[in-house]
Backbone as XML, in Angstrom:
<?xml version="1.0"?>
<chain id="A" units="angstrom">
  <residue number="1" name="UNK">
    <atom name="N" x="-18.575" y="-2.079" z="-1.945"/>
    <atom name="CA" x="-18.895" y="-1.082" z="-0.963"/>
    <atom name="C" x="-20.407" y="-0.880" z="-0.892"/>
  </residue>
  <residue number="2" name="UNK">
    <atom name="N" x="-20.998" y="-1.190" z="-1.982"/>
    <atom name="CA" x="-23.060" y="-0.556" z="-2.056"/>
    <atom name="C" x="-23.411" y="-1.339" z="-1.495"/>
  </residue>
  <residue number="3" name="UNK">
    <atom name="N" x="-23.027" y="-2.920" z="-1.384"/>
    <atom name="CA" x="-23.386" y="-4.021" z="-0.439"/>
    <atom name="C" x="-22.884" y="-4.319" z="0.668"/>
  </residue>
  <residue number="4" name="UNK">
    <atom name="N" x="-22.324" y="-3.601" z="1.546"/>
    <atom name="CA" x="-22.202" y="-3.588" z="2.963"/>
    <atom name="C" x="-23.102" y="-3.223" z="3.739"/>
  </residue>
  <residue number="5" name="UNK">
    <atom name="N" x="-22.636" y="-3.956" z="4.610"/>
    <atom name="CA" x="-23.571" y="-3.438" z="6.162"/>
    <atom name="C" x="-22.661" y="-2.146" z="6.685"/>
  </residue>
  <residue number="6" name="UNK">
    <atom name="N" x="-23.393" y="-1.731" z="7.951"/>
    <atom name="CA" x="-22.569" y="-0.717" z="8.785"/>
    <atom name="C" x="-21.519" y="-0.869" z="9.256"/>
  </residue>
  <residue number="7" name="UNK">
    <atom name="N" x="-21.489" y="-2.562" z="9.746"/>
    <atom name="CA" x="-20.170" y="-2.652" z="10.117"/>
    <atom name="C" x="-18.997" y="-2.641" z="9.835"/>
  </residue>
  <residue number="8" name="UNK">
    <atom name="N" x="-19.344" y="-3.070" z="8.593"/>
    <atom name="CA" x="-17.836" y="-3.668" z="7.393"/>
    <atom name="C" x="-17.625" y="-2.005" z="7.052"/>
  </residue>
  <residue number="9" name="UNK">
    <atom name="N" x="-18.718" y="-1.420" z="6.858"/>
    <atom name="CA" x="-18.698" y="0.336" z="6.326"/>
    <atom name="C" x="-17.629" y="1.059" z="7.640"/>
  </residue>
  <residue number="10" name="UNK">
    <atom name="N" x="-18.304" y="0.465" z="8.276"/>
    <atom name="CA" x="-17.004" y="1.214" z="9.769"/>
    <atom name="C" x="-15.593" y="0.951" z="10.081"/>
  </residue>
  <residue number="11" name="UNK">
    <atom name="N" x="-15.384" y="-0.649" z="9.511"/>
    <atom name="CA" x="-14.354" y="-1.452" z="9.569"/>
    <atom name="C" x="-13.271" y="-0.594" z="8.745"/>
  </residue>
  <residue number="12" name="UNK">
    <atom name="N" x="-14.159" y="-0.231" z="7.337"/>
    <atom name="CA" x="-13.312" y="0.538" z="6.246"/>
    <atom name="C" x="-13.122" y="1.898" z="6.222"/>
  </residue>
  <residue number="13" name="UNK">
    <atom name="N" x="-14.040" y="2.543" z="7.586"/>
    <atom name="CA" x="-13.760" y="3.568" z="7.901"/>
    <atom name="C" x="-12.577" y="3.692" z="8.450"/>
  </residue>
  <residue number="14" name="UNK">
    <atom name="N" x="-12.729" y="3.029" z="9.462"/>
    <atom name="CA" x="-11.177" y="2.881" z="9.998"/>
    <atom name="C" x="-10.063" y="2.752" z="9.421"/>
  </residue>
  <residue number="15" name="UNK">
    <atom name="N" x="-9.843" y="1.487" z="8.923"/>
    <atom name="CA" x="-8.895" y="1.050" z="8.127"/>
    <atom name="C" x="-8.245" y="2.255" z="7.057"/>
  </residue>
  <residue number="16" name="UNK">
    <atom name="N" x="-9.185" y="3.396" z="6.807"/>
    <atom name="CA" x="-8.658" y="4.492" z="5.984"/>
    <atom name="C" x="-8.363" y="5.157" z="6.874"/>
  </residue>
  <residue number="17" name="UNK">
    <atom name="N" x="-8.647" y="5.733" z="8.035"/>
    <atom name="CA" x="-8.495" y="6.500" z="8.888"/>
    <atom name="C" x="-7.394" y="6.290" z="9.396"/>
  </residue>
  <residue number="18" name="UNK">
    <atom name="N" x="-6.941" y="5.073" z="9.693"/>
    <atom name="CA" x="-5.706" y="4.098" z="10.813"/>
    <atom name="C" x="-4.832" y="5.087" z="9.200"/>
  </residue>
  <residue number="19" name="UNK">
    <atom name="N" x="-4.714" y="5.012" z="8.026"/>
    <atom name="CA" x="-3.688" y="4.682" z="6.958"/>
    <atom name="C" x="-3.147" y="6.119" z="6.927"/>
  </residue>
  <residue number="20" name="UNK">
    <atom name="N" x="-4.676" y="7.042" z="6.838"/>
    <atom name="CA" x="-4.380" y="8.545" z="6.528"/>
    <atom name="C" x="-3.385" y="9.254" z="8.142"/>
  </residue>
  <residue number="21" name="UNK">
    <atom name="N" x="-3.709" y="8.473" z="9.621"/>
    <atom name="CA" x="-3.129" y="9.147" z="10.354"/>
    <atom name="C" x="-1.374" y="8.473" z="10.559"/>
  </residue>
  <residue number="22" name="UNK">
    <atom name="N" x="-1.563" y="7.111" z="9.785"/>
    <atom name="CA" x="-0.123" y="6.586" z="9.937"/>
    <atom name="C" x="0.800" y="7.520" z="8.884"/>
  </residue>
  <residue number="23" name="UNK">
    <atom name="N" x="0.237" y="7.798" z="7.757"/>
    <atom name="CA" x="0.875" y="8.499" z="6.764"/>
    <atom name="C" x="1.209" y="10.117" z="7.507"/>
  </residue>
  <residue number="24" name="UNK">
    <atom name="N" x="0.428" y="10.440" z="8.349"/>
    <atom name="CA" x="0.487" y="11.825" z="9.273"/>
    <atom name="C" x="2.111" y="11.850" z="9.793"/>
  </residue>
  <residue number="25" name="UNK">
    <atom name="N" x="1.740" y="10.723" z="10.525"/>
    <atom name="CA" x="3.082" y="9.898" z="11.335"/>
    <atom name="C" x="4.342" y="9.873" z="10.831"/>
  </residue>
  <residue number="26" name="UNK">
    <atom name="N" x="4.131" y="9.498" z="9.854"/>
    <atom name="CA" x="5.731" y="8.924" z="8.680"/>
    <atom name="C" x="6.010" y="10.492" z="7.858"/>
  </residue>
  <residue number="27" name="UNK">
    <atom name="N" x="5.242" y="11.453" z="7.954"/>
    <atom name="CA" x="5.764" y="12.570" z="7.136"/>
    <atom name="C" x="5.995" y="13.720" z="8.165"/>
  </residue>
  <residue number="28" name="UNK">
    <atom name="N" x="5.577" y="13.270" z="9.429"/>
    <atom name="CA" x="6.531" y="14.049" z="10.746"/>
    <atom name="C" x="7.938" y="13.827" z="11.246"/>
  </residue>
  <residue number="29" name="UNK">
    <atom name="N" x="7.548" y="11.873" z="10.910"/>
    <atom name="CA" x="9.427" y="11.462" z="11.319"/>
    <atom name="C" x="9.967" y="11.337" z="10.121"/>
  </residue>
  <residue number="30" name="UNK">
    <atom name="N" x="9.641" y="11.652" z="9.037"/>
    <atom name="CA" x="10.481" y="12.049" z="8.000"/>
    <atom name="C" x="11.386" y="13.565" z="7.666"/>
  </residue>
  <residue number="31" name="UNK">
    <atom name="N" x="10.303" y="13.904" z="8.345"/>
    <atom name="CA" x="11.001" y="15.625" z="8.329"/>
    <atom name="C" x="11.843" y="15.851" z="9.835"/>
  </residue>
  <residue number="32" name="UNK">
    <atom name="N" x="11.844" y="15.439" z="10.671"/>
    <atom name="CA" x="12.440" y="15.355" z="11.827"/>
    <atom name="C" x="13.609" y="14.438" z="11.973"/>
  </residue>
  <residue number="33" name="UNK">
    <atom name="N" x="13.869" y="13.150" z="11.247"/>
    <atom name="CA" x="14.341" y="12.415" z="10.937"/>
    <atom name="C" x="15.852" y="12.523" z="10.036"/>
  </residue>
  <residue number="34" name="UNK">
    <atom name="N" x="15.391" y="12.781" z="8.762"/>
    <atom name="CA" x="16.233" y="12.939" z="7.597"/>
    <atom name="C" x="17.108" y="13.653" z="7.709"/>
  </residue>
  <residue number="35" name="UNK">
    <atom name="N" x="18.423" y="13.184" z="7.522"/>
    <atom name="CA" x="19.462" y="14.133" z="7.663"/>
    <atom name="C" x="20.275" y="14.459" z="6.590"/>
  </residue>
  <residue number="36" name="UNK">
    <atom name="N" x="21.230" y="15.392" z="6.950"/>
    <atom name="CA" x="22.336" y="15.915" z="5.798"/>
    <atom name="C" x="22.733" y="14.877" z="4.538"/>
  </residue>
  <residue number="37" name="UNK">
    <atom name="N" x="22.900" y="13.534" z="5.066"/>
    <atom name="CA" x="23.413" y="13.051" z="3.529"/>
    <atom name="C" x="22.196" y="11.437" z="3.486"/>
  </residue>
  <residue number="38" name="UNK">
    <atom name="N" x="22.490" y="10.870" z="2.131"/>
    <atom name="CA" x="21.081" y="10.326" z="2.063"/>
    <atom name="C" x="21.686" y="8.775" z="2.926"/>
  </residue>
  <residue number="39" name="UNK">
    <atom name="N" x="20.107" y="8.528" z="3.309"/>
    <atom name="CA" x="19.587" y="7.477" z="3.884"/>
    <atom name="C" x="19.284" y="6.277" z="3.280"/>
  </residue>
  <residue number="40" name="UNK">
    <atom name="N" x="19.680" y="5.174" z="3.787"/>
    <atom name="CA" x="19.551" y="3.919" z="3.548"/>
    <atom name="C" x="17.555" y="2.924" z="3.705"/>
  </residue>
  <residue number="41" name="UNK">
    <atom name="N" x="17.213" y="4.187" z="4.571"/>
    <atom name="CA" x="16.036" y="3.873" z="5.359"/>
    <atom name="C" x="15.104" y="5.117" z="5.786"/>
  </residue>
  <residue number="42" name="UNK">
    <atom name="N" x="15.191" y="6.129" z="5.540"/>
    <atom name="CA" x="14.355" y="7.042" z="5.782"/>
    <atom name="C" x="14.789" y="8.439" z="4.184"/>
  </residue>
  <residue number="43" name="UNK">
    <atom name="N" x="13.615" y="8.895" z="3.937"/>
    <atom name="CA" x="13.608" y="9.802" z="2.998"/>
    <atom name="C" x="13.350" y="9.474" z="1.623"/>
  </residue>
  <residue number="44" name="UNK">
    <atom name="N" x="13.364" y="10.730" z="0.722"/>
    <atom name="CA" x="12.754" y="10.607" z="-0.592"/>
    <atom name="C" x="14.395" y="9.653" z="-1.245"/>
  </residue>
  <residue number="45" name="UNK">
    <atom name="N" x="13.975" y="8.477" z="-1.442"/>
    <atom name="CA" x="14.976" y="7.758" z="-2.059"/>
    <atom name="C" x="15.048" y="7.432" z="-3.729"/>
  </residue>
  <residue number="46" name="UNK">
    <atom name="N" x="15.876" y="7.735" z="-4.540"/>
    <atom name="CA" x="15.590" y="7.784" z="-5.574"/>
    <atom name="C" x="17.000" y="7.927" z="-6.019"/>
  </residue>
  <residue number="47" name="UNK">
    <atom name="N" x="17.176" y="7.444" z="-7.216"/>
    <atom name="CA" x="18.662" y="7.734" z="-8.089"/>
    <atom name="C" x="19.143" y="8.795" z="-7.703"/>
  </residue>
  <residue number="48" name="UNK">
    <atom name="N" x="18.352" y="9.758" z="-8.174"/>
    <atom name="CA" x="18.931" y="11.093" z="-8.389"/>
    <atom name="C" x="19.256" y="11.553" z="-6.635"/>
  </residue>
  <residue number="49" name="UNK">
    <atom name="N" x="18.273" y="11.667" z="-5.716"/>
    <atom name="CA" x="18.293" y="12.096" z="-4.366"/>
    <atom name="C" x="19.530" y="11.266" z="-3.601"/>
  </residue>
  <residue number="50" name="UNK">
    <atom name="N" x="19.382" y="10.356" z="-4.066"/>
    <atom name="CA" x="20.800" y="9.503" z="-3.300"/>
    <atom name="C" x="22.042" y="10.008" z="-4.288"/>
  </residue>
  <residue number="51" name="UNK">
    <atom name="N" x="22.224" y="10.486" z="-5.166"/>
    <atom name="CA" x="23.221" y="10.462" z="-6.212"/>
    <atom name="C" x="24.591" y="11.871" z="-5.335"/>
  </residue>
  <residue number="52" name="UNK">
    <atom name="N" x="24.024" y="11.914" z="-4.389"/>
    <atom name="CA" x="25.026" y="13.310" z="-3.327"/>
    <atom name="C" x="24.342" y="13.928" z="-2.311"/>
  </residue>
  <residue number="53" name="UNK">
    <atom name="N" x="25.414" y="14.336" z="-1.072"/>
    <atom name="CA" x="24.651" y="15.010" z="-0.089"/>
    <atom name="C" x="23.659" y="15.916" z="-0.928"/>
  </residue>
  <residue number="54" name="UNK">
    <atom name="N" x="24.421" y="16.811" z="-1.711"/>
    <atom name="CA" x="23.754" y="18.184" z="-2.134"/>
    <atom name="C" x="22.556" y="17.751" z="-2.680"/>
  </residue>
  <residue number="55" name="UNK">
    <atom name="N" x="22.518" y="16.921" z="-3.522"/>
    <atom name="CA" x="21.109" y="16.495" z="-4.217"/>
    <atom name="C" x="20.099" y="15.818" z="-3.010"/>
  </residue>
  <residue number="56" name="UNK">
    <atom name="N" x="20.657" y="15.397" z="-2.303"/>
    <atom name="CA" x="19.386" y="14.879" z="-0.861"/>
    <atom name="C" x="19.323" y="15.963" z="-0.058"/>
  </residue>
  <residue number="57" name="UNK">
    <atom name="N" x="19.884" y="17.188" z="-0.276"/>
    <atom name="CA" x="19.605" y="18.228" z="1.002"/>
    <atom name="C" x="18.900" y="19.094" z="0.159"/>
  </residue>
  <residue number="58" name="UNK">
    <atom name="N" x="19.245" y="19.164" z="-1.269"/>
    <atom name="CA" x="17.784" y="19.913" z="-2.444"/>
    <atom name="C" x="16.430" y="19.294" z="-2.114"/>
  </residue>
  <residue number="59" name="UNK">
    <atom name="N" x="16.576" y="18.040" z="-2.630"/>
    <atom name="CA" x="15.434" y="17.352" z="-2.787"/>
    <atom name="C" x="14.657" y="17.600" z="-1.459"/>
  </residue>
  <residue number="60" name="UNK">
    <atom name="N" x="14.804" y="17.601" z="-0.328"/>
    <atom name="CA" x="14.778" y="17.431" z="1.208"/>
    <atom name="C" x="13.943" y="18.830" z="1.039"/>
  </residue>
  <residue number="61" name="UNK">
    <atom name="N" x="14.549" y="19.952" z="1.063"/>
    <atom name="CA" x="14.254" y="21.147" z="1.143"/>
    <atom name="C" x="13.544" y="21.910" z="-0.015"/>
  </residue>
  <residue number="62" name="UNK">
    <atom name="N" x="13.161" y="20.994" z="-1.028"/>
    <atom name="CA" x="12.246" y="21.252" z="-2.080"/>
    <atom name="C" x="11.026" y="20.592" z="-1.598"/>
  </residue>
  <residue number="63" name="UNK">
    <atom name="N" x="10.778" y="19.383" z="-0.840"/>
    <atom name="CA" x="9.749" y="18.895" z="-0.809"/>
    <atom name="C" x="9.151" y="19.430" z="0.750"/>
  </residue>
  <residue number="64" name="UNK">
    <atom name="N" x="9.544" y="20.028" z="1.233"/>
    <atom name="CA" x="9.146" y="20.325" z="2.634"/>
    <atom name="C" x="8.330" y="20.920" z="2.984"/>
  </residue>
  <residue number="65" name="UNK">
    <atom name="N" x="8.094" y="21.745" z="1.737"/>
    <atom name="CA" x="6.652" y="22.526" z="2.045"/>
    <atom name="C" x="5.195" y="21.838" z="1.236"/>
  </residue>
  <residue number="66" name="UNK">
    <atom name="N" x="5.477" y="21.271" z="0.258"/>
    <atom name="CA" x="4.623" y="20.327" z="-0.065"/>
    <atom name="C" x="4.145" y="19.316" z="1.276"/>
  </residue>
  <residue number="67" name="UNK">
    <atom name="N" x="5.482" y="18.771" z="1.662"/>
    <atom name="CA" x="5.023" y="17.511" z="3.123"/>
    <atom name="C" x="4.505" y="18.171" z="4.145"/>
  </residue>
  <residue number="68" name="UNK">
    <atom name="N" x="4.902" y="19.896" z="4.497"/>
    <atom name="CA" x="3.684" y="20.573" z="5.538"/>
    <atom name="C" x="2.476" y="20.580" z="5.207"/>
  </residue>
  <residue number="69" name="UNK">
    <atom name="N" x="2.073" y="20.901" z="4.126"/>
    <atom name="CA" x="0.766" y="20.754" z="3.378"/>
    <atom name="C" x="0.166" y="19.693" z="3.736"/>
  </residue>
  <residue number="70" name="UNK">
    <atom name="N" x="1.033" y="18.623" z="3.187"/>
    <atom name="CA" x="0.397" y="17.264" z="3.267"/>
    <atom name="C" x="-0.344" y="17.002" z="4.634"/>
  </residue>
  <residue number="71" name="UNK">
    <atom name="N" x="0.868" y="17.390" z="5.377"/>
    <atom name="CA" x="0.649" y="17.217" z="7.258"/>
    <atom name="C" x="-0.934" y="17.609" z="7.191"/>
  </residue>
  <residue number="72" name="UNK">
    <atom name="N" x="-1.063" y="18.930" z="7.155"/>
    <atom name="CA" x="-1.911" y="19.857" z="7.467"/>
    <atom name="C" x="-3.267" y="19.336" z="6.800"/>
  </residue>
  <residue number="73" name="UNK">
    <atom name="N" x="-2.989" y="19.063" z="5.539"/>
    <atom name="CA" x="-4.248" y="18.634" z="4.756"/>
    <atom name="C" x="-4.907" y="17.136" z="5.620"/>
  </residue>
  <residue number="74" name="UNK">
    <atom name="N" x="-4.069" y="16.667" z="6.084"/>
    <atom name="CA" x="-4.624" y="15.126" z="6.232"/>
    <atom name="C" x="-4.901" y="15.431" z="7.822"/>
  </residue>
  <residue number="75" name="UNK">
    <atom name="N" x="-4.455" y="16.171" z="8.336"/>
    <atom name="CA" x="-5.007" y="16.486" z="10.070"/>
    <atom name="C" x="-6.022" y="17.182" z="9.290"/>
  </residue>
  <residue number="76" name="UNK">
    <atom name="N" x="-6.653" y="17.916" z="9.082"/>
    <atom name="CA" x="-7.705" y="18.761" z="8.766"/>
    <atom name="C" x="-9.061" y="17.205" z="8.031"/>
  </residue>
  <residue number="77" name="UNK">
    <atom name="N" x="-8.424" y="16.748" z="7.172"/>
    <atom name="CA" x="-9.498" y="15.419" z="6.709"/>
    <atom name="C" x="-9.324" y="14.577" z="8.197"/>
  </residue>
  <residue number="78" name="UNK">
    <atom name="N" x="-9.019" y="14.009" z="8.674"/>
    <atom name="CA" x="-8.996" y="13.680" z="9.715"/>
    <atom name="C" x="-10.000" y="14.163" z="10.835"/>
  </residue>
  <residue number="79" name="UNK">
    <atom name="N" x="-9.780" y="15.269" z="11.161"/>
    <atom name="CA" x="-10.867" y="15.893" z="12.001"/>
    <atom name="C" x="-12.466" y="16.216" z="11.220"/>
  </residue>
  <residue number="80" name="UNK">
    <atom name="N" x="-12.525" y="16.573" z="10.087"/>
    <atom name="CA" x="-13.541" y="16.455" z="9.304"/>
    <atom name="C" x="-14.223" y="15.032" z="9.232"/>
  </residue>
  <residue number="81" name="UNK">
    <atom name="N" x="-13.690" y="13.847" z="8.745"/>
    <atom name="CA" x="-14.032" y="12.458" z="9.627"/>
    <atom name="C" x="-14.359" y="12.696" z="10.667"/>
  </residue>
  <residue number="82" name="UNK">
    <atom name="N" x="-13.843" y="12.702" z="12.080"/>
    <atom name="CA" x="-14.199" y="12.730" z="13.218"/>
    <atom name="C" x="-15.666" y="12.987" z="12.779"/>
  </residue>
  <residue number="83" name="UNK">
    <atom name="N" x="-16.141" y="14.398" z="12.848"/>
    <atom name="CA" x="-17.216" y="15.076" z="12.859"/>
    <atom name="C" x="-18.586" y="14.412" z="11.874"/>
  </residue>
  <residue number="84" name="UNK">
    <atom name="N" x="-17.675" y="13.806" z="10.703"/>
    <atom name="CA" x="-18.765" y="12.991" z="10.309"/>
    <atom name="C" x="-19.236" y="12.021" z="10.636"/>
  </residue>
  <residue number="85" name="UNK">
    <atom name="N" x="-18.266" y="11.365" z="11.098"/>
    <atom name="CA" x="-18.734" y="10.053" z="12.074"/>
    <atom name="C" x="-19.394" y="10.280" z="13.265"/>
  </residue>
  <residue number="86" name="UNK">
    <atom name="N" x="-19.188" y="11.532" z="13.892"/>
    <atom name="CA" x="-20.143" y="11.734" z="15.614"/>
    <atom name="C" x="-21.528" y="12.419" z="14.977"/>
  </residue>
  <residue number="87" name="UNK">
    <atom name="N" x="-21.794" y="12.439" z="13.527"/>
    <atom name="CA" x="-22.563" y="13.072" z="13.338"/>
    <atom name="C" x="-23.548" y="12.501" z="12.587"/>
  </residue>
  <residue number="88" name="UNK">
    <atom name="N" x="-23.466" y="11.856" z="11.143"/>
    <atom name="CA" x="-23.840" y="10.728" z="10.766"/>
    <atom name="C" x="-23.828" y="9.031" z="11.068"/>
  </residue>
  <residue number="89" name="UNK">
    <atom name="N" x="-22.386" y="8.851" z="11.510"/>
    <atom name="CA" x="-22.143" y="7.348" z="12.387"/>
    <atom name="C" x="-21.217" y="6.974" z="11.472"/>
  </residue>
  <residue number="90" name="UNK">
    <atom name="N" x="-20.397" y="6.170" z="12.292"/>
    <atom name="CA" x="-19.151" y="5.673" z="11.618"/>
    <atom name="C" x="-19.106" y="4.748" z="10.047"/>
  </residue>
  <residue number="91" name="UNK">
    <atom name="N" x="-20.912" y="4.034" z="10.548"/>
    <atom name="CA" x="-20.448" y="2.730" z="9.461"/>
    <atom name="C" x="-21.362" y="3.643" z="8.310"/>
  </residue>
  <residue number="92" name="UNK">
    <atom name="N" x="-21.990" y="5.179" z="8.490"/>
    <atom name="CA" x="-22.459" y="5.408" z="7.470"/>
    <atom name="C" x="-21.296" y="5.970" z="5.954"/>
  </residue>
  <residue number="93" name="UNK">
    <atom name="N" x="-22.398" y="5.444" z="4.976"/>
    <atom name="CA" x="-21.406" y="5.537" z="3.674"/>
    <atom name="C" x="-20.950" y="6.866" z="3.333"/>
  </residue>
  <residue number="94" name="UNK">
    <atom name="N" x="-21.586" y="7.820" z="3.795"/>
    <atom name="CA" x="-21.138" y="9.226" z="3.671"/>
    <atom name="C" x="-19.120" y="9.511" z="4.474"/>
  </residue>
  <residue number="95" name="UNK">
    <atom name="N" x="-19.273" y="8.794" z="5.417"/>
    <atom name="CA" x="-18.415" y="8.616" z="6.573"/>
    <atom name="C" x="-17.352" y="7.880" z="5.182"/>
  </residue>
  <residue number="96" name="UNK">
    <atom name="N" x="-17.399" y="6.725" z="5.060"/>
    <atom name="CA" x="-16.709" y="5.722" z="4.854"/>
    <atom name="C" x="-16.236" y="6.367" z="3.443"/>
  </residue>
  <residue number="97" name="UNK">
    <atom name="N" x="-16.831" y="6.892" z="2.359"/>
    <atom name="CA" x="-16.360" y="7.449" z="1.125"/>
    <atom name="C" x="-15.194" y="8.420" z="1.505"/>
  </residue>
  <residue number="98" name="UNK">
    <atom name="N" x="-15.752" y="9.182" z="2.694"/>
    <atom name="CA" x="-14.799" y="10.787" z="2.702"/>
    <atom name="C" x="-13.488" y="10.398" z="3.164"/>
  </residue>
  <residue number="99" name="UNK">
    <atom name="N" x="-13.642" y="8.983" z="3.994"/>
    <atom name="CA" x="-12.293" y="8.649" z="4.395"/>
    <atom name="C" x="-11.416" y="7.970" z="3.525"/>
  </residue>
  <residue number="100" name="UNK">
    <atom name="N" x="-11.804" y="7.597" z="2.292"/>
    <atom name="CA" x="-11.155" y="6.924" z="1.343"/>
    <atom name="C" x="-10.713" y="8.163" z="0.845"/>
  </residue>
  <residue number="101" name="UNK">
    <atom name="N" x="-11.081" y="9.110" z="0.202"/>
    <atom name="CA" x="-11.264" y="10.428" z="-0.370"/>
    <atom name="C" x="-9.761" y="11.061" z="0.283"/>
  </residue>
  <residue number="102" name="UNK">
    <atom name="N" x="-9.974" y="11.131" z="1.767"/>
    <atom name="CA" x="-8.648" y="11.711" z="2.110"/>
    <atom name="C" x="-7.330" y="11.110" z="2.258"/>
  </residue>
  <residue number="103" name="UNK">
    <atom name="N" x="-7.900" y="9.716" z="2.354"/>
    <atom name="CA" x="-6.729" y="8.872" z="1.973"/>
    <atom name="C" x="-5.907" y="8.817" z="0.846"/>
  </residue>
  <residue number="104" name="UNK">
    <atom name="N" x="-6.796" y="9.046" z="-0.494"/>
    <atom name="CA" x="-6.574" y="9.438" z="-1.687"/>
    <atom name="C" x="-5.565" y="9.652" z="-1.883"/>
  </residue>
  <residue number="105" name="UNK">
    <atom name="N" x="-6.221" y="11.000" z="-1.370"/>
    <atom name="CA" x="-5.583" y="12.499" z="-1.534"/>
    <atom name="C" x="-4.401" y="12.793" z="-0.654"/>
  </residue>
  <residue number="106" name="UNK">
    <atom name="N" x="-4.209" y="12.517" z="0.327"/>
    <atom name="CA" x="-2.941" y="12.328" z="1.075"/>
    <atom name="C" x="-1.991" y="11.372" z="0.487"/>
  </residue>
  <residue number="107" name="UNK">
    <atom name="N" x="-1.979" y="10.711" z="-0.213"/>
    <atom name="CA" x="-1.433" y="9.723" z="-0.771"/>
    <atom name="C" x="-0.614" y="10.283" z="-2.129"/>
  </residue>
  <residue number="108" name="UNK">
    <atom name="N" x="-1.748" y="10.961" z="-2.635"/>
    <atom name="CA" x="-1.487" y="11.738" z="-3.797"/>
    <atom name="C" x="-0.144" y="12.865" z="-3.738"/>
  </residue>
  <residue number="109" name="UNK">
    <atom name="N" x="-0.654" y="13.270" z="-2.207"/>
    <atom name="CA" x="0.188" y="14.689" z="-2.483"/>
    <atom name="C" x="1.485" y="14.099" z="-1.666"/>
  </residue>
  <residue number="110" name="UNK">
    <atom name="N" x="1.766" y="12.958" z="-0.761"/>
    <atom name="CA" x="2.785" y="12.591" z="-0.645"/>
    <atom name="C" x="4.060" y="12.300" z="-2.159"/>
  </residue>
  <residue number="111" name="UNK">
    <atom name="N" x="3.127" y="11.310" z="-2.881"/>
    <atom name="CA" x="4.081" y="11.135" z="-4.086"/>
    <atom name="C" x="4.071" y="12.174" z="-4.916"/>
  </residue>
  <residue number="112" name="UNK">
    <atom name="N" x="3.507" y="13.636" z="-4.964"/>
    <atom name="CA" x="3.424" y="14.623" z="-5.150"/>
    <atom name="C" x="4.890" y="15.147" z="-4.851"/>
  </residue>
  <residue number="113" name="UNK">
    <atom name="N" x="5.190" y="15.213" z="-3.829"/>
    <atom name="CA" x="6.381" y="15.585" z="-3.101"/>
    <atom name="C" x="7.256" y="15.174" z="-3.364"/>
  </residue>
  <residue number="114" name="UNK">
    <atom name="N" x="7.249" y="13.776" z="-3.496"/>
    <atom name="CA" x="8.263" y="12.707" z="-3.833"/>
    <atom name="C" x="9.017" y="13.245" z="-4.991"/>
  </residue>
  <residue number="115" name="UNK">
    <atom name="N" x="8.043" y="13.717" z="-5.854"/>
    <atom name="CA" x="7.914" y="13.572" z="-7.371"/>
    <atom name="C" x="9.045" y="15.011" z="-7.751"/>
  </residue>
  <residue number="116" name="UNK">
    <atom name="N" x="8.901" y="16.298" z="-6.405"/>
    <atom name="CA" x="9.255" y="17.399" z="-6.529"/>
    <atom name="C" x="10.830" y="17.433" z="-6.332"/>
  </residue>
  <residue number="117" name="UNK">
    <atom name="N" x="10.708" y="16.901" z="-5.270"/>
    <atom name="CA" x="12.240" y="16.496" z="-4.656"/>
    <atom name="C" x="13.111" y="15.788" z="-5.459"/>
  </residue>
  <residue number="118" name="UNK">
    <atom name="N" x="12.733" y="14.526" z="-6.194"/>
    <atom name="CA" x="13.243" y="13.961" z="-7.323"/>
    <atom name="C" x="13.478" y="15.281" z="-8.788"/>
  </residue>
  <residue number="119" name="UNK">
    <atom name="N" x="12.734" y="15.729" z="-9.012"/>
    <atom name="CA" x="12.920" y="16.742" z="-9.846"/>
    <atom name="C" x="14.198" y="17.633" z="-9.540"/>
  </residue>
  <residue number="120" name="UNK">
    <atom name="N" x="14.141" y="18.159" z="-8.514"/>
    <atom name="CA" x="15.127" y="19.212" z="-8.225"/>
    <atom name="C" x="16.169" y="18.229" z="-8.067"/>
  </residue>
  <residue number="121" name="UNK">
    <atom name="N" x="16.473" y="17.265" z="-7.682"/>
    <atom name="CA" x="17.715" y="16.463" z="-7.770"/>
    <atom name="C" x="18.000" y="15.739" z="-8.789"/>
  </residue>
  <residue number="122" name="UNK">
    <atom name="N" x="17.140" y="15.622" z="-9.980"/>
    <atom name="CA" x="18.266" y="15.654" z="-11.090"/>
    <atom name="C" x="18.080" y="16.986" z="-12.169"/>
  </residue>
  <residue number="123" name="UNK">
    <atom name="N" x="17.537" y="17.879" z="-11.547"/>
    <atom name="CA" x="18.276" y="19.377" z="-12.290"/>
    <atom name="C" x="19.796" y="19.751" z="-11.232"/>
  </residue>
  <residue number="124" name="UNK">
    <atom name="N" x="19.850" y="19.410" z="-10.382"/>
    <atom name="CA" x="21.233" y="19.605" z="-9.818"/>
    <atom name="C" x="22.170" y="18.465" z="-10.259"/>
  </residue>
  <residue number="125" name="UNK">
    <atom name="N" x="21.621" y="17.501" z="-11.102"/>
    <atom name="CA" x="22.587" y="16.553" z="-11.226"/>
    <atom name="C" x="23.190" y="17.622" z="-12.718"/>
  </residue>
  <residue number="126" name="UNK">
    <atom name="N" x="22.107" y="17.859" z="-13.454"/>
    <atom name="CA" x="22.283" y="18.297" z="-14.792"/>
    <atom name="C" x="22.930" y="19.242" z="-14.861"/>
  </residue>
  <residue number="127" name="UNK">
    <atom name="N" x="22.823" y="20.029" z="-13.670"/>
    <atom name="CA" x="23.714" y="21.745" z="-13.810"/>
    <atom name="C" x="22.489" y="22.627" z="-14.402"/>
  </residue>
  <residue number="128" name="UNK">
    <atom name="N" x="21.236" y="22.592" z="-14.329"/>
    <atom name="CA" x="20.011" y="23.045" z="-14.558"/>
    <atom name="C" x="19.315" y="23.920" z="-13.871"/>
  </residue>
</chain>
């Protein structure tokens, strides 16, 4: 990254930017999506979350406010990009770090979620 030009710096701006708003994407049609009993193809999939409706409609409704967060956090880095880029320039490194940064971090608090929802579905497996 210290040896780039602007362009490749912009290229990777993007490329984080394209990831953090696709991840925006997939945790809107996940929550809009997911239904009453578990999925073959959409949702927090895991032993325990697939192991019964009840445990995929816990897990579901344990992680939901974590995945608004998420939403919210990564539209908010998102527009903060914007502003750094119309302000400093896209391929600058200030630009290009913050977008890795929220990529991170959106990333983070997705399997964050993951992690919650799985929890509560095997304390319902346990009787816990």
């Amino acid at each position: 990254m210290w040896g780039m030009d602007s362009q490749e710096l912009s290229g990777l701006t993007l490329s984080m930017s394209g990831g953090t708003a696709l991840l925006v994407v997939a945790v809107v049609l996940v929550q809009r999506i997911v239904s009453d009993t578990p999925s073959a193809v959409v949702g927090i999939r895991t032993r325990a979350t697939m192991s019964s409706p009840a445990a995929w409609q816990l897990a579901h409704r344990t992680a939901e406010p974590a995945l608004r967060r998420t939403q919210w956090i990564a539209l908010a880095g998102l527009v903060f990009q914007l502003f750094i880029g119309l302000w400093l320039g896209f391929g600058a490194m200030a630009s290009t770090v913050f977008s890795i940064i929220v990529f991170v971090v959106v990333t983070g608090m997705l399997v964050h979620a993951a992690l919650l929802g799985d929890r509560a579905a095997k304390r319902f497996q346990t009787g816990r």
